[in-house]
C-alpha positions in Angstrom: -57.8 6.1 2.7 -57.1 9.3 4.1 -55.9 9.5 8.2 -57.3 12.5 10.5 -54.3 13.6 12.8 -54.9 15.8 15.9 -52.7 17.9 16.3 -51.8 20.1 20.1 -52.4 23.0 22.1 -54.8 26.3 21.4 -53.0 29.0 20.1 -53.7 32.8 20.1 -54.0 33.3 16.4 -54.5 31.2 13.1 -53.0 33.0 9.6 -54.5 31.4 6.6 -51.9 32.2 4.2 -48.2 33.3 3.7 -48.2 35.9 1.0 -47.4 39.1 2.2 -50.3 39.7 4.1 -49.9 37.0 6.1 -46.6 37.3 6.4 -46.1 40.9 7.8 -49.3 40.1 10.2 -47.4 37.3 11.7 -44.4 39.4 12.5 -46.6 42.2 14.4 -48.8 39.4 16.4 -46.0 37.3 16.9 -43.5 40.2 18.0 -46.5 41.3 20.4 -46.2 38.0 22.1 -49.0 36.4 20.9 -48.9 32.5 19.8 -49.5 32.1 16.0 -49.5 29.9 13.7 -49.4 30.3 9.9 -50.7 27.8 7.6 -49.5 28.1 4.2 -50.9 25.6 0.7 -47.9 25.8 -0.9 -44.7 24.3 -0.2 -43.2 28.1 0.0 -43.8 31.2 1.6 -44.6 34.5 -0.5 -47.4 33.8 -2.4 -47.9 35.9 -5.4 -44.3 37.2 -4.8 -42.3 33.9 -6.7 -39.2 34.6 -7.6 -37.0 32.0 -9.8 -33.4 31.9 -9.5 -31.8 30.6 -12.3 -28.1 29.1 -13.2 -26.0 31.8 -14.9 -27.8 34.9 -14.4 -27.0 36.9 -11.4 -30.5 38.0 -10.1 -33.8 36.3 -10.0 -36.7 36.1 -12.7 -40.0 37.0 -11.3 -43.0 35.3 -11.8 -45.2 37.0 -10.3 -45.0 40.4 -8.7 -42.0 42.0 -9.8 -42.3 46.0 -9.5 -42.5 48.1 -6.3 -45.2 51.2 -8.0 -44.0 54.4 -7.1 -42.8 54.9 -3.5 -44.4 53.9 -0.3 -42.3 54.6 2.4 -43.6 51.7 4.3 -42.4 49.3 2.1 -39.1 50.9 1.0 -38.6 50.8 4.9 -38.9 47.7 5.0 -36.6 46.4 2.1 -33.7 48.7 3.7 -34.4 46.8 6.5 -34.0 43.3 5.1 -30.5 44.7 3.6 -32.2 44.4 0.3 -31.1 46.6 -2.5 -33.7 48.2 -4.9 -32.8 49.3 -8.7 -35.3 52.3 -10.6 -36.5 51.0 -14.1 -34.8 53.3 -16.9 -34.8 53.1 -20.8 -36.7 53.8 -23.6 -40.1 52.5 -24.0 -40.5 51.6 -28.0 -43.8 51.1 -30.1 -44.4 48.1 -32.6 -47.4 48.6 -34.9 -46.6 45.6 -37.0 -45.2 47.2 -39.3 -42.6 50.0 -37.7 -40.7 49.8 -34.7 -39.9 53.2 -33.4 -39.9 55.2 -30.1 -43.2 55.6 -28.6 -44.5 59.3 -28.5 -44.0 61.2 -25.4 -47.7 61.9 -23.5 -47.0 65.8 -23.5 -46.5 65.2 -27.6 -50.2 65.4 -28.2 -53.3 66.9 -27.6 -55.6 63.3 -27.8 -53.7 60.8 -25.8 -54.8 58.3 -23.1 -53.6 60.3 -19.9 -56.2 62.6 -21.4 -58.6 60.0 -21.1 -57.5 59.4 -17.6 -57.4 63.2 -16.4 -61.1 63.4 -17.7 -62.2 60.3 -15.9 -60.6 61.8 -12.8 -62.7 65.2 -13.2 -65.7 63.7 -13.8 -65.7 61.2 -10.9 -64.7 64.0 -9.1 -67.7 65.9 -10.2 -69.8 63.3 -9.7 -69.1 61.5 -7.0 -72.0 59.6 -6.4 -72.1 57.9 -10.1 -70.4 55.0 -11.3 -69.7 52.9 -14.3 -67.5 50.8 -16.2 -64.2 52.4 -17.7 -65.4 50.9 -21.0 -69.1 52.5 -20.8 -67.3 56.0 -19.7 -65.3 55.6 -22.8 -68.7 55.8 -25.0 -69.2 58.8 -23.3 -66.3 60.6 -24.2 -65.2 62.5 -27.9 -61.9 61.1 -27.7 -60.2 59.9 -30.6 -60.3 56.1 -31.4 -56.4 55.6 -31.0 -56.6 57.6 -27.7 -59.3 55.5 -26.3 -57.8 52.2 -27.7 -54.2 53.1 -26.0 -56.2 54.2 -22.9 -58.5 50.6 -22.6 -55.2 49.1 -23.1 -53.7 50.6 -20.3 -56.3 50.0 -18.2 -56.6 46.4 -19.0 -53.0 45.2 -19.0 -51.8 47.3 -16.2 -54.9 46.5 -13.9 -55.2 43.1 -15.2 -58.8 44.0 -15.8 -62.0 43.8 -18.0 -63.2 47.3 -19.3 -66.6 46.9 -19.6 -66.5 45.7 -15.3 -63.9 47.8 -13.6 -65.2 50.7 -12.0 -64.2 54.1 -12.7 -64.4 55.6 -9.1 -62.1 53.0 -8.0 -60.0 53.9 -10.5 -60.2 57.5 -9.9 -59.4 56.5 -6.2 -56.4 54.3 -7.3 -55.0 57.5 -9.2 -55.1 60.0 -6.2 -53.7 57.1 -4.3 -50.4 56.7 -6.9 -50.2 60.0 -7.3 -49.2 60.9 -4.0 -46.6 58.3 -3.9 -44.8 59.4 -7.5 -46.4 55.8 -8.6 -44.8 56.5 -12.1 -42.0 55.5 -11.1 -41.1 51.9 -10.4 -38.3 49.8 -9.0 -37.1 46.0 -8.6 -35.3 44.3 -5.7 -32.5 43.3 -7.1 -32.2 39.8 -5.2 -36.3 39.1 -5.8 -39.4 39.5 -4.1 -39.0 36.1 -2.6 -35.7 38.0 -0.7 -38.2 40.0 1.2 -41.0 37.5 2.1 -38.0 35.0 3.3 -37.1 38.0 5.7 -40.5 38.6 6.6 -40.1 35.0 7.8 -37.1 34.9 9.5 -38.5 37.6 11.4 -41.7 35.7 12.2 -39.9 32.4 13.2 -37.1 34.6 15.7 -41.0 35.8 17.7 -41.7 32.4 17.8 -44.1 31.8 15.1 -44.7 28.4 13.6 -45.7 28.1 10.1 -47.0 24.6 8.5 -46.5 24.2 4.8 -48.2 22.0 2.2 -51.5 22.4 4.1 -54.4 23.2 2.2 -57.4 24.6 4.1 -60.9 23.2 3.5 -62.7 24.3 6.3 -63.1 26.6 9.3 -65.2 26.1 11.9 -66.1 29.3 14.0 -67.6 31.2 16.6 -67.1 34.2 19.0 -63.5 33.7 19.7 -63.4 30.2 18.9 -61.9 28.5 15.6 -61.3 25.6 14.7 -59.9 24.7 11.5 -59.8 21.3 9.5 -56.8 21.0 6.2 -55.2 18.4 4.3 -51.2 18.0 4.2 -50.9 15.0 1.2 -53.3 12.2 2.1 -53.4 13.0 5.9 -56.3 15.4 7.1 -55.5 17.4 10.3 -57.1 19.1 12.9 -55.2 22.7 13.1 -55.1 23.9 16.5 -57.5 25.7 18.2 -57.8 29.6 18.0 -59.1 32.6 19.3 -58.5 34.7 16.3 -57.6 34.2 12.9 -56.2 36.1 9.7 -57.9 35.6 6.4 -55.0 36.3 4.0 -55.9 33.8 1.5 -56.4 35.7 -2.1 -59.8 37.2 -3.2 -59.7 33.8 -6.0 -60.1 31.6 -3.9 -62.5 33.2 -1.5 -64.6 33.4 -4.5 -64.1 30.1 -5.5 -66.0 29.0 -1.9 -62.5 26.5 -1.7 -62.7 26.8 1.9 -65.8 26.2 3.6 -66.7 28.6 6.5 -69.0 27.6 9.3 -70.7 29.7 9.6 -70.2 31.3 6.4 -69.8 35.1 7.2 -72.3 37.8 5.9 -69.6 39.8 5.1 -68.7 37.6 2.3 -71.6 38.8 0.0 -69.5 42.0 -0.4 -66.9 40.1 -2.2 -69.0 40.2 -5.6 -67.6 43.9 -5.0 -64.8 42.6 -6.3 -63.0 40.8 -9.4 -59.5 38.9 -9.8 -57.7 39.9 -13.4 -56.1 37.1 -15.3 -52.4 37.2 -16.4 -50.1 35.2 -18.2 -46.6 35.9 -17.4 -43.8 34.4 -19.2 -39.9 34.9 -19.3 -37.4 34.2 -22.1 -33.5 34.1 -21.2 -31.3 34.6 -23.6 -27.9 33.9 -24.4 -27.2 37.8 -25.1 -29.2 40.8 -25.4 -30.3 40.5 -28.9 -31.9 44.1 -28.9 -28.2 45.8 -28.8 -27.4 44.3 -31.8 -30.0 44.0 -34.4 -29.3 46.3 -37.2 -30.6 49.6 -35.3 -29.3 48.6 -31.4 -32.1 49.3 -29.0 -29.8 49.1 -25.8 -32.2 51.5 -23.9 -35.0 49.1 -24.2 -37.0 49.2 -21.6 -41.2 48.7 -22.6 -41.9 47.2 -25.8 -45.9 47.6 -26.6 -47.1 45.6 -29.3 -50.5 46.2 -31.2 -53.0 43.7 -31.6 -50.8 40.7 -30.5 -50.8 38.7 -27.3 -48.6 39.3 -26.0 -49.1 42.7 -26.2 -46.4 44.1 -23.3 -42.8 43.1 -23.4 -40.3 44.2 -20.9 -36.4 43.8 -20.1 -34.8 44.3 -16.6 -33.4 47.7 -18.1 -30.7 48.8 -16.4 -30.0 45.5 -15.6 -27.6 43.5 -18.2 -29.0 40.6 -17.4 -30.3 38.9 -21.3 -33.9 38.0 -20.3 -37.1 39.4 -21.1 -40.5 39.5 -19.9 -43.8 39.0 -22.1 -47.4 39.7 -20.5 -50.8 39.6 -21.1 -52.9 40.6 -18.4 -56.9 41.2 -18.1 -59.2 40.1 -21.3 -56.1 38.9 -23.1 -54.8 36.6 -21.1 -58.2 34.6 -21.4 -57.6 34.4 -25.3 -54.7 32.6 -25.8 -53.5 29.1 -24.9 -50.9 29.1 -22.1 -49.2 26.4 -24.6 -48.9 28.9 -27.2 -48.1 31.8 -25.6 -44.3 30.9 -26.0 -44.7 30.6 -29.5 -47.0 33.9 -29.9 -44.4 35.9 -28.2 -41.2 35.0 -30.2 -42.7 35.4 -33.3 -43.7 39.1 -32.1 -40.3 39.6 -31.4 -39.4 38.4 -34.5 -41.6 40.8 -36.9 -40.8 43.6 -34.4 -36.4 43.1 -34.7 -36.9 41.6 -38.3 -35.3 38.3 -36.6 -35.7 35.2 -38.3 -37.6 32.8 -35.9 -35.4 30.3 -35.7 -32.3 32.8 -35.3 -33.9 33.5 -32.2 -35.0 30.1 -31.0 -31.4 29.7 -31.4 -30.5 32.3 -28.8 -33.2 31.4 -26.6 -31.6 29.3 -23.5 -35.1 29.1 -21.1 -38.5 29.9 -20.9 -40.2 30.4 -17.7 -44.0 30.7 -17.7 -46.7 30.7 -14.8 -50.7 31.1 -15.7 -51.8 32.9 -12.4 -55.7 33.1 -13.8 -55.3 28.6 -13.7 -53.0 28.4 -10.3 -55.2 27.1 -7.8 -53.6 28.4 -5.1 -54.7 31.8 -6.3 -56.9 31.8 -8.8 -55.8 34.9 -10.5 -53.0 37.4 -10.3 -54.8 41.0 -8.3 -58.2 42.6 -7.8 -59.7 45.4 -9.2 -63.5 46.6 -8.0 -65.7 46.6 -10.6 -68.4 49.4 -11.3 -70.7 50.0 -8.3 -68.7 47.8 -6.1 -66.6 51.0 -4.1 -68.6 50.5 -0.8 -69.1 46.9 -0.2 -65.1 47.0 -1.2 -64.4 49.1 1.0 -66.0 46.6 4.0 -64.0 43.8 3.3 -61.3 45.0 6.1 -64.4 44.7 8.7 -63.8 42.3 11.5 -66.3 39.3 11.4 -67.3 39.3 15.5 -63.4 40.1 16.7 -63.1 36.4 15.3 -62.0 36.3 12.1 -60.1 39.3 10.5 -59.4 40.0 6.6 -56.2 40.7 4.8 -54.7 40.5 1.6 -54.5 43.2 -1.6 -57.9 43.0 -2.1 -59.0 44.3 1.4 -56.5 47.8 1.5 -58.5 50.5 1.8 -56.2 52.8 0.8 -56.2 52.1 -3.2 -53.6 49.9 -3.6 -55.1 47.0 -4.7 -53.1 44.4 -6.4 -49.8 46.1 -4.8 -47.2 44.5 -2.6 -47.5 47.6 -0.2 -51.5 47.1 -0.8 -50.7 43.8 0.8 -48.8 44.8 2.9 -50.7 47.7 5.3 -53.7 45.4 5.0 -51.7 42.7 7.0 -50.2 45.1 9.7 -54.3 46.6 9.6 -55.5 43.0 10.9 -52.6 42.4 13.3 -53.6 45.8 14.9 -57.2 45.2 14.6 -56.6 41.5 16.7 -54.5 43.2 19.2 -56.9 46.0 19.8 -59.6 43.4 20.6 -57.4 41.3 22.6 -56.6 44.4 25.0 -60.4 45.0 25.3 -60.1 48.5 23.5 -62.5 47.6 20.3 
């Protein structure tokens, strides 16, 4: 049987999750003075940032978010603060049809590509900005060729992790003007992992004075005009959190979805998170014994991108310009719902396989570790990053709305800004409610 502990005193602010969002929120309140405590499911803090160290390969795998997209001075600040070190992808990005393996074409190379497809999306949302579909319904629209719109759907669903015929195009449109003005083609690692930063970010938050209880899953939050009161389960043991005037919602858009905590009573804001949808991803990395690419009878050193045709996996990536002898497989959006976590392993060597005319077993051989995590069957999350799907823009867009200067929303999915399913999406939406509490607490909302 189960045992309900007390626990002591009020504090100022409850967080309800230590991703980033929770994270960087707890710094600002806690640095302000204020008395917070962060309460956190798993037995680690970063959330969707989970980096793996490994024996033998001198930085971290990633397993979940691994690129920072473009840059966001916000963010780059902060990893120059944490005496991180970050590394720009480079190399070549190569094409496998299933039959040749060569150097994909360059965008600028023809006339019918899928930035074409993009470009036009962009015009025409511009044009008309008060209609809204799915990407895959504008796509029936358009006189593109059927390899242009087949590249461009697969773009949009493996790098947004999203279902065509559902994500909206004004969002996307948004989410383009967004990148664009921070040169989000390019895209960097932290060489020591993710998990680096959000272990700073803690540091940080423990030196204010801010407590953080792991292992605690949330099941329900009792609340009122600057009153909360919040019941979780650590093990067998339910606990009574401590009282609050405030708290931060940073707990991912699954889960919300998912009703897996119950909120009393439940807020009306909550109907505008239909606005929005979590993408599945299957994420899986092979290390090797060496870099196999460099030596296959044409060496591909500059690998970079592989993309794949009509496999899933169909994205494949190494830690180019890193030496390090692991690669990356992906399948993200509709794709990652149609193959077996189980198999996925097996799907992706043999790709690799046809692609550097390998014999299966010649690479098995080389293979020393395979490291896999299903972020659409975590239950901690419940998918990897939001996208909005079509008419959703508006009731997205009120998701960073303060519940009666009670309870206060974070996380990717509530930036405003378009950078949804970002670190740095995460990231100003955590320093947005830590402001937001403090304004209310000095009376100024």
């Amino acid at each position: 049987m189960s045992q309900q502990k007390e626990t002591a005193s009020p504090v100022d602010v409850l967080i309800m999750g230590a991703g980033m969002a929770g994270l960087i929120a707890g710094c600002v309140l806690a640095e302000s003075g204020k008395a917070v405590l962060m309460v956190e499911a798993a037995d680690r803090v970063g959330g969707r940032m989970y980096s793996q160290y490994v024996a033998g390969l001198d930085e971290p795998i990633e397993l979940g978010a691994e690129f920072v997209h473009g840059m966001p001075q916000d963010l780059l600040s902060l990893i120059d603060e944490a005496g991180l070190h970050l590394e720009e992808v480079n190399g070549a990005d190569y094409c496998f049809d299933g039959v040749d393996f060569s150097a994909c074409a360059e965008d600028d190379a023809a006339d019918d590509d899928s930035s074409d497809v993009i470009s036009r999306m962009a015009a025409f949302c511009a044009q008309h900005p008060g209609e809204d579909m799915s990407f895959a319904d504008f796509l029936e629209r358009t006189a593109f060729s059927p390899s242009a719109k087949q590249d461009a759907l697969r773009f949009i669903e493996g790098f947004n992790a999203a279902d065509a015929s559902v994500i909206s195009i004004q969002a996307l449109s948004f989410q383009q003007k967004a990148e664009d003005a921070i040169q989000g083609e390019r895209a960097f690692r932290i060489r020591e992992g993710y998990s680096a930063l959000a272990d700073y970010l803690f540091g940080r938050f423990a030196a204010a004075g801010g407590r953080l209880q792991l292992a605690t899953v949330i099941s329900r939050i009792d609340w009122r005009h600057r009153h909360i009161t919040v019941t979780g389960r650590c093990g067998e043991e339910v606990q009574k959190l401590p009282a609050a005037q405030y708290a931060v919602i940073a707990l991912p858009l699954g889960v919300l979805q998912a009703n897996c905590v119950d909120f009393q009573p439940r807020p009306e804001l909550f109907a505008s998170l239909d606005a929005l949808r979590m993408g599945p991803v299957l994420r899986l990395t092979f290390v090797f014994k060496e870099r196999f690419w460099e030596t296959v009878g044409r060496p591909y050193g500059d690998l970079s991108f592989l993309f794949a045709d009509n496999t899933v996996p169909g994205v494949f990536w190494t830690r180019s310009p890193s030496r390090q002898p692991s690669m990356t497989e992906w399948a993200g959006g509709p794709a990652a719902t149609k193959v077996d976590a189980e198999l996925f392993a097996e799907q992706s060597l043999q790709t690799l396989s046809s692609a550097f005319k390998l014999a299966k077993n010649e690479l098995e051989g080389l293979l020393i570790s395979a490291h896999l995590h299903s972020w659409n069957t975590d239950e901690l999350a419940m998918g990897a990053y939001s996208y909005v799907r079509a008419g959703g823009l508006n009731n997205a867009r009120r998701l960073s709305t303060p519940v009666m200067e009670t309870l206060f929303f974070a996380g990717e999915h509530t930036d405003m800004t378009g950078h949804w399913g970002t670190v740095h999406g995460a990231m100003r939406s955590g320093i947005r409610a830590a402001r937001q509490i403090l304004k209310v607490d000095q009376g100024e909302a």
